[in-house]
Residue, then its C-alpha position, 0 to 999 in steps of 0.5 A: x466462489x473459491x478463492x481468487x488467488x487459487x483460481x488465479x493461480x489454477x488458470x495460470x491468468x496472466x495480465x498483459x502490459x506495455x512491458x510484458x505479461x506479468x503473473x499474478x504474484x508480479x502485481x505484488x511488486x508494482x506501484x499503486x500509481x505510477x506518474x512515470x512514462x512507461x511505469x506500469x501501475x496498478x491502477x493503470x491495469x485496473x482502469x484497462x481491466x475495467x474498460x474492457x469488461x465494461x466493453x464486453x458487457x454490452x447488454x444483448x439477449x443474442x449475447x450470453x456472457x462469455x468464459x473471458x468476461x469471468x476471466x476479466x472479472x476475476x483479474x479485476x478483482x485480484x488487482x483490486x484486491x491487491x491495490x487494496x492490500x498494498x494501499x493498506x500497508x502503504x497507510x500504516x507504515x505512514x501512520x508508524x512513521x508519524x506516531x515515530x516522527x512525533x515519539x522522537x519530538x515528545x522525547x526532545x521536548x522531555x530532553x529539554x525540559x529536564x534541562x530547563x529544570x537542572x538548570x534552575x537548580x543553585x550550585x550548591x543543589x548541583x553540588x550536593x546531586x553530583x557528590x550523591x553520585 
């Protein structure tokens, strides 16, 4: 199989939504999920996808797989593929933003600490670093 995005793009697929018929490149800019009334998501047009490709694929001898049940598959997996993606980004840039949360603690912590230990120091120790400066 060639790549989905290519046979996406050479289809000109497009999916439909409450608000309109999106492109492939517009699923890059929806929410993973979205709470809101009327905010498309990319889960809501997986869980539409799915249900019309389970739909469709009713077992039947009569019935051979139809050219739109390969189409709903690929749209499928290009949402997937996509929600995939961006769950991915969404993860790391919470793990940097902790990692940076917990950097910025360590570093206050460091601050504080050498405080305690300059403030230990006699007068006379103090006295002497400053007129080393």
């Amino acid at each position: 199989m060639s790549n989905i995005f290519e046979t996406a793009s050479r289809l000109k697929l497009r999916f439909a939504t409450p608000q309109g018929t999106l492109s492939t490149e517009d699923l890059w800019d929806l929410p993973l999920v979205s709470e809101r009334p009327g905010v498309t998501s990319l889960d809501d047009i997986y869980k539409s996808l799915a249900k019309k490709l389970q739909d469709s694929a009713t077992p039947s001898l009569a019935k051979k797989p139809t050219r739109a049940n390969g189409l709903l598959k690929l749209s499928l997996d290009i949402v997937e593929h996509i929600f995939g993606v961006l769950q991915a980004e969404a993860d790391a840039a919470e793990e940097l933003k902790v990692r940076a949360e917990r950097k910025q603690v360590l570093l206050e912590a460091i601050a504080d600490a050498s405080k305690r230990e300059l403030s230990a120091k006699s007068t006379e120790e103090l006295r002497a670093e400053l007129a080393a400066l």
